[in-house]
Every structure is written in structure tokens, then in C-alpha cells.
C-alpha positions in Angstrom: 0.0 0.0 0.0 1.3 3.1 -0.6 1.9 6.0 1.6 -0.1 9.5 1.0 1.2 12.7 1.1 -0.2 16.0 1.1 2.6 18.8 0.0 1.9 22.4 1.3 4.0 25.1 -0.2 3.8 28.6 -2.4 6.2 27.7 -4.6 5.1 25.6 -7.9 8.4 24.9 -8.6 9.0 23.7 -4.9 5.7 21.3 -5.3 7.2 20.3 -9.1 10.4 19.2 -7.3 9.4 17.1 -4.6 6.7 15.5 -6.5 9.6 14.2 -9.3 11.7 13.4 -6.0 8.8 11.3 -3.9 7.7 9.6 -7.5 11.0 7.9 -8.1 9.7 5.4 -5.1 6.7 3.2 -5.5 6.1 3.3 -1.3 4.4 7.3 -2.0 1.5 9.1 -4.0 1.0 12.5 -4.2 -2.7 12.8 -3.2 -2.7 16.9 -3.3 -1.3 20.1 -3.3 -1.9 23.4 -1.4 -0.2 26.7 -1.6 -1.0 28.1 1.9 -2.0 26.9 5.0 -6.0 27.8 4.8 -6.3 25.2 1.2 -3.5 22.8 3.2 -6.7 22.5 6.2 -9.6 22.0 3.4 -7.5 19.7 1.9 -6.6 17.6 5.2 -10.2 17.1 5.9 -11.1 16.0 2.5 -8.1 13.8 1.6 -6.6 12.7 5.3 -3.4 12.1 3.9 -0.7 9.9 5.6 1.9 12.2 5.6 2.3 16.4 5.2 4.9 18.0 3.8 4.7 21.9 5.0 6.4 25.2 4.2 6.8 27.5 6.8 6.3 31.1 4.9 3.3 31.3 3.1 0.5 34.0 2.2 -3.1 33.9 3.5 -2.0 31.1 6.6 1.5 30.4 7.7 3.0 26.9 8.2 2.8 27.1 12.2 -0.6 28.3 12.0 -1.6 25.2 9.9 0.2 22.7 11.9 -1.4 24.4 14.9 -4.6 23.8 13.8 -4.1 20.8 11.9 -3.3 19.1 15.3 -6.4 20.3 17.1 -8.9 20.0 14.3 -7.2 16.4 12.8 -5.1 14.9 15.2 -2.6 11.9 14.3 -1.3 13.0 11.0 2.2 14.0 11.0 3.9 16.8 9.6 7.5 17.3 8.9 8.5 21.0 8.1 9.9 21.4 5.2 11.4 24.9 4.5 14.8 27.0 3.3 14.9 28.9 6.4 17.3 27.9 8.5 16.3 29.5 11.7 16.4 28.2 15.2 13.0 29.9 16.5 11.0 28.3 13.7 12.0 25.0 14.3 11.3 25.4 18.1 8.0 26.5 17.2 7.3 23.8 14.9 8.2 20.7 16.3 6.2 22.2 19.5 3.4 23.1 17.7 3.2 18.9 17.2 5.6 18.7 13.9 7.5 15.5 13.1 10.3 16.8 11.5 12.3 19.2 10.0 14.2 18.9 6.9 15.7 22.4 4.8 14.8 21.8 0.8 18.1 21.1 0.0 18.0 17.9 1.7 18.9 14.7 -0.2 16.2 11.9 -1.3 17.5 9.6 1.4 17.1 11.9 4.2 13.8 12.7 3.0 12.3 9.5 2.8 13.7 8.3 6.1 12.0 11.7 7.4 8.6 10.1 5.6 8.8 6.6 7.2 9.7 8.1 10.5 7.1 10.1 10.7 4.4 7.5 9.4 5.6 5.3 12.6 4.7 8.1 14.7 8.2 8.8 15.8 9.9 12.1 15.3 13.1 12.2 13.1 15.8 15.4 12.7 19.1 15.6 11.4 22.1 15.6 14.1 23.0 18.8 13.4 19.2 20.4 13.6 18.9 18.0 17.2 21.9 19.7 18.3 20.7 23.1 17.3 17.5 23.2 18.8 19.9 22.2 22.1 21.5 25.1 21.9 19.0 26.8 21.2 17.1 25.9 24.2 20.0 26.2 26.8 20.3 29.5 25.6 16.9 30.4 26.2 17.0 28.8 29.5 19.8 30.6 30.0 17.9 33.7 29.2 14.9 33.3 31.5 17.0 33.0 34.4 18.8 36.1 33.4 15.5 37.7 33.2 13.8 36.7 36.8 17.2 37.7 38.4 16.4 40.1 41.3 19.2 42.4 42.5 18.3 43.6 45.9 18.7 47.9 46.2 21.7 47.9 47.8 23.6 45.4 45.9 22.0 47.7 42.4 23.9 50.7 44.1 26.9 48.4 44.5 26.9 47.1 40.7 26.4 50.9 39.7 29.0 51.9 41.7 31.6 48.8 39.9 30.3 50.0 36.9 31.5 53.6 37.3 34.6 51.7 38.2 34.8 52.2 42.1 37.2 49.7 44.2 35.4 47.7 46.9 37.2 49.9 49.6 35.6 53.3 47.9 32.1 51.5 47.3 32.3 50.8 51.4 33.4 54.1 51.7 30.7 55.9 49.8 27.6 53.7 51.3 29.1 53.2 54.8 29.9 49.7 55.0 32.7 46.9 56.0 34.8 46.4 52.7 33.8 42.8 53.5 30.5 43.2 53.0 30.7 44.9 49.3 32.7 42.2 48.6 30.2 39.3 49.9 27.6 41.2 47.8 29.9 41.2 44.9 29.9 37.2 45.5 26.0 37.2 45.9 25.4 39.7 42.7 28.2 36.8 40.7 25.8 33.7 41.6 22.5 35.2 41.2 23.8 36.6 37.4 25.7 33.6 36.4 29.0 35.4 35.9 32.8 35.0 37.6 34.0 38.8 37.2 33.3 42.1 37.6 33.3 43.4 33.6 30.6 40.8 33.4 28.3 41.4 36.1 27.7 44.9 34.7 27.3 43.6 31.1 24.6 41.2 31.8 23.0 43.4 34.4 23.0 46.2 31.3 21.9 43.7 29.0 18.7 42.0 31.2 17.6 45.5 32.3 18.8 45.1 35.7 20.9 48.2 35.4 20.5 51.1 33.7 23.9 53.5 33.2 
């Protein structure tokens, strides 16, 4: 029996391609063709294809928003993004949004097909260097959230302005009347709550997550 795809994109000459590609195997059949997301839905409902191929940029519906409401209105078919852009918020957003994979349109036949049969066994397939992407990608937006929740008490903001303006811990207890010991225990306390090990970057993360403001 042969597997049915559904390919979603704006581009004829995209559809052309991967229709000459997917043909060479007798395992697929092109069952239809949309050029946004709103015909890819209509289509979905009518045809309940195995398998959809989907572009990410496309006029009247995007890509997300079809997957998006692909998986709420007809759950269980898979998706695999399929798209030129090579951008690491897109693919976080569309293998949330339920896709199956995500393959760039210069991707070989092999890669492609194994994409296909992955996805038809329900299991979700992605290059190792778009798996090792999307873990960077998340670490640094983990790393960015916590950046962004950090709370600086008011003395240790007048501290970090004071370092910033280049004061030594001696002056900084100086000017705010406290033990030199103590600036630098805050120093130590203003390090761990930022995620940093010096001085120079204390002040540019605390400039850079709104924290301080020179």
C-alpha cells in the first residue's frame, strides 16, 4: 500500500520538485497540493493524507498556523517541516506546535524518505545537526529566562552601579558606609545570582537584562 502525502508550499516549482523526487519510489502518492495553510486545512479534511509536507512562509495562513490547527482539528497525522529557512525559532515552534520533522529543501532523497517513514511510525526524526541546534537553542533560552527573573536587591544595584563607574570595593564601602567585607560578599552574591565570575561581566549582563541602567 502506498503512503499519501499531502505537500503544502507557495512555490510551484517547490511542489514540481518534490513531487519528481517522492515519485521515483513506489512506497508514495502525491494525493494533493496546497499553496498556503487555509487550502492545506480544506484539503486535510477532505483527503486525510498519511503524511504532510509543509512550508513555513506562506500567504493567507502560515505553516505554524496550519500545523497548529491541523493538530487540534485532525489529530494523528504527521507533519515534517519542510522549508529554506534555517532558523532556530521556527524550528522550536514547529516541532512544538506537534511537527514530526524538520528537513531544509536542499536535503537529499534519502534523508527525505527516512523523514517520511519516520514520521508515518509516529516517531519524530531530525538531522544531528538540527537535534543539536535546537539544544542550543534551548539552553540559551533557559539561560535567558533566568537572566531575566534575576532580582538584584537595592543595595547590591547601588553596588553594581558603583563597579560599573569603576569604584574599588574599599571606595564602594566608603561611599555607602559599610565593612569592605561586606561589598565584597555582595559582589559574591550579585556573581551567583547573574551567572557570571568577574566584575566586567556582572555589569554587562546586568545592562543587558535591564537590571541596570547606566
Amino acid at each position: 500500500m502506498q503512503h499519501r502525502i499531502l505537500i503544502v508550499d507557495d512555490h510551484l516549482v517547490v511542489r514540481e520538485g518534490l513531487k519528481l523526487l517522492i515519485e521515483t519510489s513506489d512506497k508514495y502518492a502525491i494525493v494533493g497540493e496546497a499553496e498556503n495553510g487555509r487550502m492545506a486545512i480544506d484539503l486535510v479534511e477532505k483527503l486525510k493524507p498519511d503524511v504532510i509536507l509543509m512550508d513555513l512562509y506562506m500567504p493567507v495562513m502560515s505553516g505554524l498556523e496550519a500545523i497548529k490547527k491541523i493538530g487540534r482539528t485532525t489529530p494523528g497525522i504527521p507533519i515534517i517541516i519542510l522549508t529554506t529557512y534555517n532558523e532556530d525559532q521556527l524550528m522550536m515552534e514547529g516541532i512544538e506546535a506537534g511537527a514530526k520533522g524538520y528537513l531544509l529543501k536542499d536535503t537529499n532523497v534519502e534523508n527525505l524518505f527516512e523523514s517520511i517513514d519516520s514520521a508515518i511510525r509516529g516517531e519524530t526524526l531530525l538531522p544531528p545537526e538540527i537535534t543539536e541546534r535546537i539544544k542550543n537553542y534551548k539552553t540559551k533560552l533557559l539561560k535567558d529566562q533566568s537572566k531575566a527573573k534575576v532580582v538584584l536587591t537595592q543595595k547590591e544595584i547601588t553596588i553594581l552601579q558603583a563597579v560599573a563607574r569603576g569604584s574599588t570595593s574599599k571606595e564602594i564601602a566608603y561611599d555607602i558606609g559599610i565593612a569592605e567585607r561586606t561589598v565584597k560578599s555582595k559582589l559574591t552574591s550579585i556573581y551567583n545570582k547573574l551567572g557570571v565570575d568577574s566584575r566586567t561581566e556582572a555589569v554587562a549582563v546586568a545592562i543587558q537584562s535591564g537590571i541596570l541602567h547606566l
